[in-house]
N, CA, C and O of each residue as an XYZ file, in Angstrom:
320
protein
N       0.852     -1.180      0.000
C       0.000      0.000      0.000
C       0.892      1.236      0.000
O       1.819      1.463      0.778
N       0.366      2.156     -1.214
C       1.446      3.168     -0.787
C       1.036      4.706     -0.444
O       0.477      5.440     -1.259
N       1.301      4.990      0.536
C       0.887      6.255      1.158
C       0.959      7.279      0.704
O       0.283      8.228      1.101
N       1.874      7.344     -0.328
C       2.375      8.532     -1.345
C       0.937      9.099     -2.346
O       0.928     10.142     -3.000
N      -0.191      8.119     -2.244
C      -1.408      8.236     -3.253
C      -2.384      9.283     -2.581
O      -2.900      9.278     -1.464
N      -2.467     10.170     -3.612
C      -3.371     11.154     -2.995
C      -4.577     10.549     -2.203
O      -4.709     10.825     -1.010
N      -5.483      9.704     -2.870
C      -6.660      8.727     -2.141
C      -6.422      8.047     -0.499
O      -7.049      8.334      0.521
N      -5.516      7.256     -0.637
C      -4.981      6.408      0.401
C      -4.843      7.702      1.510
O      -5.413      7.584      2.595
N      -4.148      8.813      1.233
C      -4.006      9.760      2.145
C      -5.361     10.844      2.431
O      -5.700     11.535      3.392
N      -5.715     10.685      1.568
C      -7.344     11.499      2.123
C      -8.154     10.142      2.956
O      -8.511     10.514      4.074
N      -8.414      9.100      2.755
C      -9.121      7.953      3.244
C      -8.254      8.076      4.423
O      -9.027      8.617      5.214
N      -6.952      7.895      5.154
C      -6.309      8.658      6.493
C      -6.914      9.261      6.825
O      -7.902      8.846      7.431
N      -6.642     10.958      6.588
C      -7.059     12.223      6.792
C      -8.887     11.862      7.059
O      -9.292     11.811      8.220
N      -9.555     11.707      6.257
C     -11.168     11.478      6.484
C     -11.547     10.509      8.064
O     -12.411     10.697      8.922
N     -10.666      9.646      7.958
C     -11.008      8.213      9.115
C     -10.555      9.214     10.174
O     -11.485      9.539     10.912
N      -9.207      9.883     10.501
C      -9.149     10.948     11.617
C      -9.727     11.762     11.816
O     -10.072     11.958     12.981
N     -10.060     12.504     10.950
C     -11.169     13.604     11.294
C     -12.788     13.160     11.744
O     -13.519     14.018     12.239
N     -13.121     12.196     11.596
C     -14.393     11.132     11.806
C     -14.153     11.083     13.368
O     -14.871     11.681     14.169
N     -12.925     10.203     13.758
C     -12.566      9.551     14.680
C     -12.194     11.515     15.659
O     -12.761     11.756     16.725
N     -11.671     12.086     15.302
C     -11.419     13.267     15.957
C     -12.904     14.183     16.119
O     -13.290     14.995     16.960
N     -13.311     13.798     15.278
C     -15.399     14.357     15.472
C     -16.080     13.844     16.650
O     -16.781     14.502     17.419
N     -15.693     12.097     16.745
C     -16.741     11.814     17.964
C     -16.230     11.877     18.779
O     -17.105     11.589     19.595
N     -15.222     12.079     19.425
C     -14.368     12.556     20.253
C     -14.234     13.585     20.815
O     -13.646     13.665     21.894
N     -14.874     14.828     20.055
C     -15.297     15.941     20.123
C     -17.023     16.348     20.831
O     -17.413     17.259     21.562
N     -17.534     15.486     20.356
C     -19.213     15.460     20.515
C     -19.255     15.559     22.370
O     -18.777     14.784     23.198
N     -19.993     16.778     22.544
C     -20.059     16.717     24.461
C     -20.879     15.441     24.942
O     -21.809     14.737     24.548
N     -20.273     15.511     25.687
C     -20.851     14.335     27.076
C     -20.508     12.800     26.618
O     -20.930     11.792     27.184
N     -19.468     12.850     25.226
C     -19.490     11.176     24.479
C     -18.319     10.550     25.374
O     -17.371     11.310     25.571
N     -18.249      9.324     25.921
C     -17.290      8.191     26.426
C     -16.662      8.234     25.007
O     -17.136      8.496     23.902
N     -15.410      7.880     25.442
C     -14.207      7.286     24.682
C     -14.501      6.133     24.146
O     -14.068      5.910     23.016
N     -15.402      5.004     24.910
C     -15.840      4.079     24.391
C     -16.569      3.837     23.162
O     -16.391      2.863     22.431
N     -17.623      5.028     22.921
C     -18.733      5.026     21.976
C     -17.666      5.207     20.550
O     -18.161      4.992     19.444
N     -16.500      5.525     20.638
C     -15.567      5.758     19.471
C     -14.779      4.917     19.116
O     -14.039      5.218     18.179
N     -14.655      3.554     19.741
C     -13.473      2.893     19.245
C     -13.945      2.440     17.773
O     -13.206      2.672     16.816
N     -15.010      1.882     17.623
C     -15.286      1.539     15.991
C     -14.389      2.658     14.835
O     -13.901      2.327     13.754
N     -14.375      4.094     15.499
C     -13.956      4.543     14.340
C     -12.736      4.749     14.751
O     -12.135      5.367     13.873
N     -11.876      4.471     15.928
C     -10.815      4.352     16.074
C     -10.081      3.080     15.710
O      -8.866      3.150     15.892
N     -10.466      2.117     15.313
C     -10.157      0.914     14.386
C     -10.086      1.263     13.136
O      -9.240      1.196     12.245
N     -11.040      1.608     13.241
C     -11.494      2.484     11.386
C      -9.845      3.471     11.013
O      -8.890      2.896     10.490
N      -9.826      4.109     11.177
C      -8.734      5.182     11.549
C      -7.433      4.179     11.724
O      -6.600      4.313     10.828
N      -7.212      3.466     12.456
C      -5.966      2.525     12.512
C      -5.643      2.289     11.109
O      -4.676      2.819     10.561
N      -6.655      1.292     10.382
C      -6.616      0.869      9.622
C      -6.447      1.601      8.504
O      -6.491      0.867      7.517
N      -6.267      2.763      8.228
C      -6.073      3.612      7.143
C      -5.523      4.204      6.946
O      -5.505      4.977      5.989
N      -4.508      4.017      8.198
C      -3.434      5.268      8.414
C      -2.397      4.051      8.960
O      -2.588      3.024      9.611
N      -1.454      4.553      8.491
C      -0.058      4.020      8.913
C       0.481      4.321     10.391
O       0.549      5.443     10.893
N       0.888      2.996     11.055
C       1.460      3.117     12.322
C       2.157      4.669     12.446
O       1.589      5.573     13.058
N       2.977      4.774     12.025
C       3.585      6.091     12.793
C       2.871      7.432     11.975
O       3.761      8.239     11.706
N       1.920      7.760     11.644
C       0.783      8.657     11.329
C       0.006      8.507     12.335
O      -0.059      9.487     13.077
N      -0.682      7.502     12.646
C      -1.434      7.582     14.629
C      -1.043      7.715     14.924
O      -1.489      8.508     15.753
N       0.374      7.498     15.131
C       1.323      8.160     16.246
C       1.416      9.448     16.298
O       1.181     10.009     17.368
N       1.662      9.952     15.522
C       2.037     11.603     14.855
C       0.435     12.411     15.372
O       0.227     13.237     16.261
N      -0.311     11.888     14.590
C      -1.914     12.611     14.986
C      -2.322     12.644     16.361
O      -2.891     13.598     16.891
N      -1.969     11.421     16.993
C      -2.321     11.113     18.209
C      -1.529     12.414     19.162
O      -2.012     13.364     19.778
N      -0.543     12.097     19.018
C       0.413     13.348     19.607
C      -0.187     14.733     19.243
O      -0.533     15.475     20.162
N      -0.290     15.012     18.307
C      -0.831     16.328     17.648
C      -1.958     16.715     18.402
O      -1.876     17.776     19.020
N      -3.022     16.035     18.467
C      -4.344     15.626     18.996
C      -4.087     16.358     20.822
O      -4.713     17.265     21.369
N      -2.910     15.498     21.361
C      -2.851     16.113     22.665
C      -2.451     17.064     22.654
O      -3.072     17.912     23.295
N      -0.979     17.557     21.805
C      -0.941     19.067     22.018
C      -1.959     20.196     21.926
O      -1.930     21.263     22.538
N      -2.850     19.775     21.066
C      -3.597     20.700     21.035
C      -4.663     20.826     21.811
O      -5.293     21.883     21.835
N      -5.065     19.580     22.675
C      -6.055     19.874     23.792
C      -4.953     20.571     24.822
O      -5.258     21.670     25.286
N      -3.876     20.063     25.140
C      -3.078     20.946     25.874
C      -3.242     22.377     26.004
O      -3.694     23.090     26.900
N      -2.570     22.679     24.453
C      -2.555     24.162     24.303
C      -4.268     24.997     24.557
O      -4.369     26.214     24.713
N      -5.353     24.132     24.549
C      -6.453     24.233     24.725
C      -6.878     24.740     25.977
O      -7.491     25.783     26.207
N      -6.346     23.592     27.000
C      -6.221     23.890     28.405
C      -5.715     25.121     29.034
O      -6.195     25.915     29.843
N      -4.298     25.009     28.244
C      -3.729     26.292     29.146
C      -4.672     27.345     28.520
O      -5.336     27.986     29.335
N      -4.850     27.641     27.164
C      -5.506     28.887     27.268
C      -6.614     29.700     27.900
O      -6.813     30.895     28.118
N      -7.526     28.071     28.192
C      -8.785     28.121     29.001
C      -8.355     28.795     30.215
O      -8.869     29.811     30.684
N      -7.199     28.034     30.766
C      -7.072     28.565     32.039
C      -6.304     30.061     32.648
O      -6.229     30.621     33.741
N      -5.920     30.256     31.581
C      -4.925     31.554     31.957
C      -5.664     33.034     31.144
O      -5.757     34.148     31.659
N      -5.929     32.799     30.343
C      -7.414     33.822     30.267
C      -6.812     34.985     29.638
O      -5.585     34.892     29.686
N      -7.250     36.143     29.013
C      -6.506     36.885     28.106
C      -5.634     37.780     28.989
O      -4.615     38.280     28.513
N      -6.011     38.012     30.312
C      -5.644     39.152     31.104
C      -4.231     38.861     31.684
O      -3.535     39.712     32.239
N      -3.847     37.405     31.468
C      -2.515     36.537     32.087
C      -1.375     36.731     30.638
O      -1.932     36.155     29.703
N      -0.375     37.170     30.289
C       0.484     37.236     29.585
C       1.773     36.352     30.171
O       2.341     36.503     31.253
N       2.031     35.474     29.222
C       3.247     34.478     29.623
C       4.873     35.428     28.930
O       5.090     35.662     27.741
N       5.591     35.726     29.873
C       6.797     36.802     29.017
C       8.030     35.162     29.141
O       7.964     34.456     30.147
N       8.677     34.940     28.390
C       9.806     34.436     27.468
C      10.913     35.346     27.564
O      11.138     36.095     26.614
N      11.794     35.383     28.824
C      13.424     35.916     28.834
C      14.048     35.411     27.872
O      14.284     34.259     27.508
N      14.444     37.080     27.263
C      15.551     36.451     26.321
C      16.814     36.397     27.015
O      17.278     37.042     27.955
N      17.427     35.049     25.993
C      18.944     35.010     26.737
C      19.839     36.228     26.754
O      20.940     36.177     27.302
């Protein structure tokens, strides 16, 4: 199978964004998603879940902190 095919890589991209949708939906268990998290395995290459998966947390991360620190909190970065 080769990943290089525009198709093969949208059929990825589509199964994550599916799988990143119900995941999204309020009040849903993690559970109600594994079907399309199989789904999603299967269409995407081991180290692409890996990659998304990671991606996926940074960005609830970066999600978090922003929630929590609020516009009025400025983070300053010393320069060396």
């Amino acid at each position: 199978m080769s990943f290089r095919d525009k198709g093969v890589r949208k059929a990825c991209w589509d199964s994550r964004d599916r799988y990143w949708a119900c995941l999204d939906l309020p009040g849903i268990q993690r559970d109600h998603c594994l079907e399309l998290r199989r789904l999603y395995e299967l269409a995407c290459p081991g180290h692409w879940v890996k990659h998304f998966d990671r991606k996926r947390q940074y960005m609830e991360f970066q999600e978090r902190i922003h929630s929590t620190t609020g516009a009025s909190h400025t983070v300053v970065v010393p320069r060396p």
